[in-house]
C-alpha positions in Angstrom: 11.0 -4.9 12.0 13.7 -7.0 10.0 14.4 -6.6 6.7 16.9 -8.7 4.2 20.0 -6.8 3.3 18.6 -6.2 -0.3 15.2 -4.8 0.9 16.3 -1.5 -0.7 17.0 -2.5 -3.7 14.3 -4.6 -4.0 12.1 -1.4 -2.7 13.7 1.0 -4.9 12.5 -1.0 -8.1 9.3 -1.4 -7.2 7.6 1.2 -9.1 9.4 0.4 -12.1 8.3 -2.8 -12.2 5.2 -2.1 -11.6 4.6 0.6 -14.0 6.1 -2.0 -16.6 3.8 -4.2 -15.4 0.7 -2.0 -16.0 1.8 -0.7 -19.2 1.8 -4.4 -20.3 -2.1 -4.3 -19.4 -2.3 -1.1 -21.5 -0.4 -2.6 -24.1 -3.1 -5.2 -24.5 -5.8 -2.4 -24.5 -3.7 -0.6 -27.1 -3.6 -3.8 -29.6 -7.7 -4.3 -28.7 -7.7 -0.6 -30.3 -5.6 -1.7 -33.3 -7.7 -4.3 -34.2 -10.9 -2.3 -33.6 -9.1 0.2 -36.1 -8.4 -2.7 -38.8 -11.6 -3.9 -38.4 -12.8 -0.7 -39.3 -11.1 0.1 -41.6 -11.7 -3.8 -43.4 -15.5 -4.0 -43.2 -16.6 0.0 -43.8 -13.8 2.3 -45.3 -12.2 0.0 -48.1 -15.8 -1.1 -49.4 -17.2 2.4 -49.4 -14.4 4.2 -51.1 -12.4 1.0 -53.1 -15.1 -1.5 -53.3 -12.9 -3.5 -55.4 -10.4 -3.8 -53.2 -10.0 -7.3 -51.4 -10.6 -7.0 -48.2 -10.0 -10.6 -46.6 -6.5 -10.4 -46.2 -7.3 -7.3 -44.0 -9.3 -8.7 -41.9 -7.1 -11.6 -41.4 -5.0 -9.7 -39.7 -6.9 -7.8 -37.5 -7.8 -11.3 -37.0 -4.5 -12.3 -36.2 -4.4 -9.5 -33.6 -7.6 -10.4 -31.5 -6.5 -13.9 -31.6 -2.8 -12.6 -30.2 -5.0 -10.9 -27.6 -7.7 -13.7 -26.2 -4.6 -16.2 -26.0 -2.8 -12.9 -23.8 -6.3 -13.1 -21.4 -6.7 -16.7 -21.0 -3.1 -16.9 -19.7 -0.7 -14.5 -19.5 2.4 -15.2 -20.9 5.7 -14.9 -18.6 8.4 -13.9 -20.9 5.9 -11.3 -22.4 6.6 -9.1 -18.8 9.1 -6.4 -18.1 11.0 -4.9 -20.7 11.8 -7.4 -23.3 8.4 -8.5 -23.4 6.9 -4.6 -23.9 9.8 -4.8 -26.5 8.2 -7.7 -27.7 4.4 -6.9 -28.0 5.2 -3.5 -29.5 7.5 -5.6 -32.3 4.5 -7.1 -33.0 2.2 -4.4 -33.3 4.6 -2.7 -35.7 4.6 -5.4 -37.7 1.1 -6.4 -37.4 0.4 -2.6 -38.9 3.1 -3.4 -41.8 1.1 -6.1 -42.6 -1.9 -4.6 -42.7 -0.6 -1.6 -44.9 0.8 -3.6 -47.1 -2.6 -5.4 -47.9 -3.9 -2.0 -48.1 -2.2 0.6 -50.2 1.5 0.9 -48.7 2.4 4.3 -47.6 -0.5 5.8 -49.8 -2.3 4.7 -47.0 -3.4 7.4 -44.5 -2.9 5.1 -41.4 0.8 4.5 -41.8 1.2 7.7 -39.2 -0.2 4.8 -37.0 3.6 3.4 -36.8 4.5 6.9 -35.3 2.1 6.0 -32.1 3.4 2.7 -31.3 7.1 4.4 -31.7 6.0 6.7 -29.3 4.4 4.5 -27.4 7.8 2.0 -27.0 9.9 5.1 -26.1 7.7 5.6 -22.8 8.2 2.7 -21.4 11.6 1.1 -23.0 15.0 1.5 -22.5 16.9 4.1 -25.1 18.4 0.6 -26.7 14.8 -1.3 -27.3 13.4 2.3 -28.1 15.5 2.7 -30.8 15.5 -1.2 -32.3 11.4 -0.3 -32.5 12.0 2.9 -34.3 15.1 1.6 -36.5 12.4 -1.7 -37.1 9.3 0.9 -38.3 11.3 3.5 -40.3 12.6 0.0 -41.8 8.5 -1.3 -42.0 8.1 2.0 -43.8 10.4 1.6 -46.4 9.8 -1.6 -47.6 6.1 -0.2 -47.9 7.2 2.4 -49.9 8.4 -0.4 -52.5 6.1 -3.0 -51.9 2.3 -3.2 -51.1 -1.1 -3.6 -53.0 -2.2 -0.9 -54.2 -5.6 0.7 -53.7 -7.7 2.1 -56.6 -10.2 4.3 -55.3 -13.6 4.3 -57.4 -14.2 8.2 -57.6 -10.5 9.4 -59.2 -11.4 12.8 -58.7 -12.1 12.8 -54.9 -8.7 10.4 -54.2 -7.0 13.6 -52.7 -9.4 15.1 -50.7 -10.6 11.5 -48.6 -6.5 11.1 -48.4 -6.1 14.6 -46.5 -9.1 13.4 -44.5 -7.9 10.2 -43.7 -4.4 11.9 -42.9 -6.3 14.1 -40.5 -8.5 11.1 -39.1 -5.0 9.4 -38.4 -3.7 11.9 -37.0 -5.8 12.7 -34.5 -5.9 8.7 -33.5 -2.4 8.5 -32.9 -2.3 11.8 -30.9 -5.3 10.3 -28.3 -3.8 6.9 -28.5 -0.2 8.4 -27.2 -1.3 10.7 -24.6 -3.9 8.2 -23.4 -1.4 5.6 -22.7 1.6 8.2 -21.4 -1.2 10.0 -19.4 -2.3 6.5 -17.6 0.9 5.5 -17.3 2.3 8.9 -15.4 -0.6 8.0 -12.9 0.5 4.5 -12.1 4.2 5.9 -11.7 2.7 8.1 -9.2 1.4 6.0 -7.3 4.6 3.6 -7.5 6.5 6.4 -6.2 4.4 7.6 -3.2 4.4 3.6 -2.3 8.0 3.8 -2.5 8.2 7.1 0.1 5.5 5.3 2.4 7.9 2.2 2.2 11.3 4.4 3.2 9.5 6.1 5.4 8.3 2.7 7.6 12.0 1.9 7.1 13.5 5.1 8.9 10.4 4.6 11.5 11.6 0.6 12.1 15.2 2.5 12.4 14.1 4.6 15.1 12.1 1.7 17.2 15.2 -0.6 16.7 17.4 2.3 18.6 14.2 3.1 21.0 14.5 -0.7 21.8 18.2 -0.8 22.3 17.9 2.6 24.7 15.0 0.4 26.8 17.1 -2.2 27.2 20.0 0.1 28.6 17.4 1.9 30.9 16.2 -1.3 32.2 19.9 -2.7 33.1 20.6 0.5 35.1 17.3 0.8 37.1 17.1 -1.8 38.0 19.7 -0.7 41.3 17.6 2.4 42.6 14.2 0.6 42.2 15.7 -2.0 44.4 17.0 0.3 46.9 13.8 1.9 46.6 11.9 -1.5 47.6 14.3 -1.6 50.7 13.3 1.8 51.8 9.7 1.4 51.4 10.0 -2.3 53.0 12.1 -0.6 56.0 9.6 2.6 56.5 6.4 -0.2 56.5 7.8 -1.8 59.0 8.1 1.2 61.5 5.1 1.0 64.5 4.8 4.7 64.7 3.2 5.1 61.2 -0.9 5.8 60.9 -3.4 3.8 58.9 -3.0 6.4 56.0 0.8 6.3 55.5 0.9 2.5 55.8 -2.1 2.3 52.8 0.2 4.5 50.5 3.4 3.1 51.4 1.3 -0.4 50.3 0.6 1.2 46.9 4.3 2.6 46.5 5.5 -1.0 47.1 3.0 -2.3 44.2 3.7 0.4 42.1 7.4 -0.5 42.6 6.7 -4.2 41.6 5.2 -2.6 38.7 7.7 -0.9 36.9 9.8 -4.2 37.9 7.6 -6.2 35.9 8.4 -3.6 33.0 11.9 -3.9 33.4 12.1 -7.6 33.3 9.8 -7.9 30.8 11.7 -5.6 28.4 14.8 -8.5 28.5 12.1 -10.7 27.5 10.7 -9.3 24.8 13.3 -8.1 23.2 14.3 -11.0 21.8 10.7 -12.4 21.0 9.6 -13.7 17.5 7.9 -12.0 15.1 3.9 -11.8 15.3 3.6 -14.6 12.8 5.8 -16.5 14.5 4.5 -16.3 17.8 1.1 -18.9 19.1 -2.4 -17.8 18.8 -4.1 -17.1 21.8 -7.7 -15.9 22.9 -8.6 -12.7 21.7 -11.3 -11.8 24.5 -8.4 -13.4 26.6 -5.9 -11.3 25.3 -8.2 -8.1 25.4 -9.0 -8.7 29.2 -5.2 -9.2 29.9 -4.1 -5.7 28.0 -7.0 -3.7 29.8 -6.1 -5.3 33.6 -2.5 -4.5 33.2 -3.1 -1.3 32.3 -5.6 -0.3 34.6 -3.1 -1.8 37.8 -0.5 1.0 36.5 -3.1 3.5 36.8 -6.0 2.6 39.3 -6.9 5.8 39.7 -8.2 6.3 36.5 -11.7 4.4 35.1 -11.7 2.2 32.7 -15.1 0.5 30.7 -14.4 -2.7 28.6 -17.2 -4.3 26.2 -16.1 -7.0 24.5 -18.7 -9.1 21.9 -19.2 -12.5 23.4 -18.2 -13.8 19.7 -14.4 -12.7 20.1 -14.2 -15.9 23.5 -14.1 -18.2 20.0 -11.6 -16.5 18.2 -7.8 -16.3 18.5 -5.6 -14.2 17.7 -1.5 -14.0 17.0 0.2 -11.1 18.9 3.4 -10.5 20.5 3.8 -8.0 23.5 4.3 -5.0 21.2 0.7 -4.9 19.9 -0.6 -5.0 23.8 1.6 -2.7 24.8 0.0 -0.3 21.5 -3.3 -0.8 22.9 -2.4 0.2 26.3 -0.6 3.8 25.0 -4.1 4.0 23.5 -6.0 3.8 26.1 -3.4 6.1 28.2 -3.6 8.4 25.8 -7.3 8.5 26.0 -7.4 8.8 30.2 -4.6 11.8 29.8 -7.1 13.2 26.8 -9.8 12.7 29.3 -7.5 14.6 32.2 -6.9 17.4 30.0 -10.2 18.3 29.4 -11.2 18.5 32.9 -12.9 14.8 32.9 -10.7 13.3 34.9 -13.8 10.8 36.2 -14.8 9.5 33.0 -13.9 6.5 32.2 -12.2 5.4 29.5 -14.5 3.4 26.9 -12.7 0.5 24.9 -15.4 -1.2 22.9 -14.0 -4.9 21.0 -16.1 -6.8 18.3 -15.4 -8.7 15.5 -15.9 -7.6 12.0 -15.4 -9.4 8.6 -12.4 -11.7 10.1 -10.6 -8.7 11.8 -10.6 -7.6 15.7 -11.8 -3.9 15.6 -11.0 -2.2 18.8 -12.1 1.6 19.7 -10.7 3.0 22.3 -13.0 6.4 23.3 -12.4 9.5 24.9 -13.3 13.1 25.5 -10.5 14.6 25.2 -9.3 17.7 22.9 -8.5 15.9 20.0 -5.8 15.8 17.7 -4.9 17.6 15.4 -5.2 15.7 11.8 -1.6 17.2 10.7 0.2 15.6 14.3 -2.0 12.4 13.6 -0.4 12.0 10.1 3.5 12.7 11.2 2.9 10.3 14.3 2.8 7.5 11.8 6.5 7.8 10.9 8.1 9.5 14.0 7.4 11.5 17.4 5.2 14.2 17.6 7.3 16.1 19.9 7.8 15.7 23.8 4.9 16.7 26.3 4.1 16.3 29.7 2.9 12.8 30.3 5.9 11.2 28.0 8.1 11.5 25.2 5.5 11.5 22.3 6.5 8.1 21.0 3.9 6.6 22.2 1.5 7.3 19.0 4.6 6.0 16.4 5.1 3.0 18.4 1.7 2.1 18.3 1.0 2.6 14.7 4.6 0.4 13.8 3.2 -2.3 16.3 -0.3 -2.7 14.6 0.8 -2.6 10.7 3.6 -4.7 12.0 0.6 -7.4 12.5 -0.7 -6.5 9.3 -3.5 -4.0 10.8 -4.8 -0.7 10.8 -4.9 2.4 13.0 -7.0 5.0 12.5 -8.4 8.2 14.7 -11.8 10.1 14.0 -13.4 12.6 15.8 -16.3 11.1 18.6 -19.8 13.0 18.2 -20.1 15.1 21.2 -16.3 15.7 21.5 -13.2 13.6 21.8 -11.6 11.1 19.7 -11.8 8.0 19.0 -9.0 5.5 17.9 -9.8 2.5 15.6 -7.3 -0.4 15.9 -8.0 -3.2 13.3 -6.0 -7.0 13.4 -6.7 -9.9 11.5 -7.8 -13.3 13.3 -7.1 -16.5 13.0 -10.0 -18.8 12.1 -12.2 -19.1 14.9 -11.3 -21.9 17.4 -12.0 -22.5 21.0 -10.0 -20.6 23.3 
């Protein structure tokens, strides 16, 4: 649960740089636009209405453009990210448009409201200093236009005003989509950069909370250790008393292993405390490792049934685990034989059904139980769901930190016929022999 001491800062720009990112890739679809516009204009608008006009510088540089743009999708280029590089390829779309415009007509031209889009465009996603370079750069592109630039003679005098007010309008209305396309897609991947970032400080104050659970459990382990030792003396003392029946030596027997038991927990909680990481740790056997999980379960609660099905396929696969993820599949299947208790099924048996699926160990754990409610399911993820009878409702956060801690997946979804069932899913290694 780990994390370097600049994980939040690294965290907190995340969606930043990814939106930057992303608006790079709509930059690109913004400059395929541009020369779709050029190209246009070049091929149908100039020849209808100024069929004098030449038109091969114009499509040079829409040219220019698409060329910019396959060279962009064989390989992007690194300099051309973050903020200088949006800088960049809006720098030259500006001047890509000036140098179009001034092939065709200067500000005369209806499509010099184009420049306003790419401004716009430049002041979403840059900082106020680049922002303001880009619109110092076009109001300068304009007014060289205004001096310089070929002029167009249009072959019907007479109509020149009316197909400029239409082309004014048709500009218009290009820019306007063109801006709130790209702001509108680019609010949306913000979005989703900032709920990432909430998911990610909320794992954070979860790992917080296990790191303190830990440190509590290896306080509580140091100091019972003393009565479950006396307790082992008493029991030891009482068994060895002749006046005691068949009955009360059976359950002083089952005290004594049950005491064993929760010494086993205690010294395994020194252990593991300071184990490695999952990725760290060796591979083992997942059937193995499956059989080893239920059976230690099911000796701290013999009473209850348990039914394992494991696919035969999962003896030739391993997988990487440390004790946390075992000790997740055991609050699962507690969980379920309480769920089972509660609903007056105390004799069912628990179903835990293992197979493999794409590369991943899938694991369902089945009861028929209640069920939980989907809001408490949701808020276990990140911390307790409050303390009940049977525990201290950690169980559920614990599990779910453990399994994405592995890089997996828990899930819960109503069973047909009542109950739940919970979905654990783990990557495996490559299948080996085990």
């Amino acid at each position: 649960m780990n994390h370097p001491p600049d994980a939040s800062l690294s965290v907190s720009a995340e969606p930043e740089i990814a939106a930057l990112r992303t608006g790079g890739g709509r930059l690109l679809h913004l400059r395929w636009l541009s020369v779709a516009v050029m190209a246009a204009m070049a091929v149908l608008v100039f020849p209808l209405l100024a069929p004098n006009h030449p038109v091969q510088p114009l499509l040079g540089v829409a040219l220019i453009l698409a060329v910019a743009n396959l060279l962009l999708l064989a390989g992007p280029v690194r300099w051309l990210d973050g903020r200088v590089g949006a800088f960049v390829q809006l720098l030259f779309d500006l001047l890509g448009w000036g140098a179009f415009l001034y092939f065709g007509g200067g500000v005369t031209n209806p499509a010099i409201s184009l420049l306003l889009a790419v401004v716009a465009v430049g002041a979403s996603i840059l900082p106020a200093r680049l922002a303001w370079t880009l619109a110092a750069v076009a109001v300068g592109v304009y007014a060289v236009l205004w001096e310089f630039h070929h002029p167009v003679h249009l072959a019907d005098a007479a109509d020149a005003t009316h197909w400029h007010l239409a082309g004014m309008w048709l500009s218009f209305a290009l820019a306007a989509v063109t801006v709130v396309w790209f702001i509108v897609r680019l609010n949306a991947e913000l979005a989703k950069g900032e709920a990432a970032l909430a998911e990610a400080r909320a794992a954070r104050s979860r790992d917080a909370y296990v790191v303190g659970l830990g440190n509590l459990a290896a306080g509580a382990a140091h100091r019972l250790g003393t009565p479950l030792g006396t307790l082992r003396i008493l029991t030891d003392e009482l068994a060895r008393r002749d006046d005691l029946d068949a009955g009360m030596r059976e359950d002083l027997g089952l005290m004594r292993e049950q005491l064993e038991h929760c010494r086993e927990i205690l010294n395994s909680l020194t252990r593991e405390a300071g184990q490695q990481r999952a990725e760290g740790g060796g591979a083992e056997c997942a059937g193995r490792w499956l059989r080893a999980a239920a059976a230690r379960w099911q000796r701290l609660r013999p009473e209850a049934g348990l039914r394992l099905d494991i696919a035969p396929e999962l003896s030739a696969c391993s997988l990487v685990a440390d004790a946390s993820l075992a000790e997740a599949l055991q609050n699962l299947i507690d969980n379920a034989a309480n769920a089972n208790a509660a609903a007056g099924c105390a004799g069912t048996p628990v179903e835990v059904h293992a197979v493999v699926d794409g590369g991943v160990l899938r694991v369902e754990v089945l009861d028929r139980g209640p069920g939980i409610a989907g809001e408490r399911l949701a808020a276990a993820r990140h911390a307790p769901i409050g303390s009940h009878a049977e525990g201290m409702g950690v169980g559920l956060m614990l599990a779910h930190a453990a399994v994405e801690h592995h890089g997996g997946r828990l899930d819960f979804h109503a069973r047909s016929g009542g109950g739940t069932v919970a979905r654990l899913a783990v990557p495996l290694r490559s299948p080996a022999g085990c």
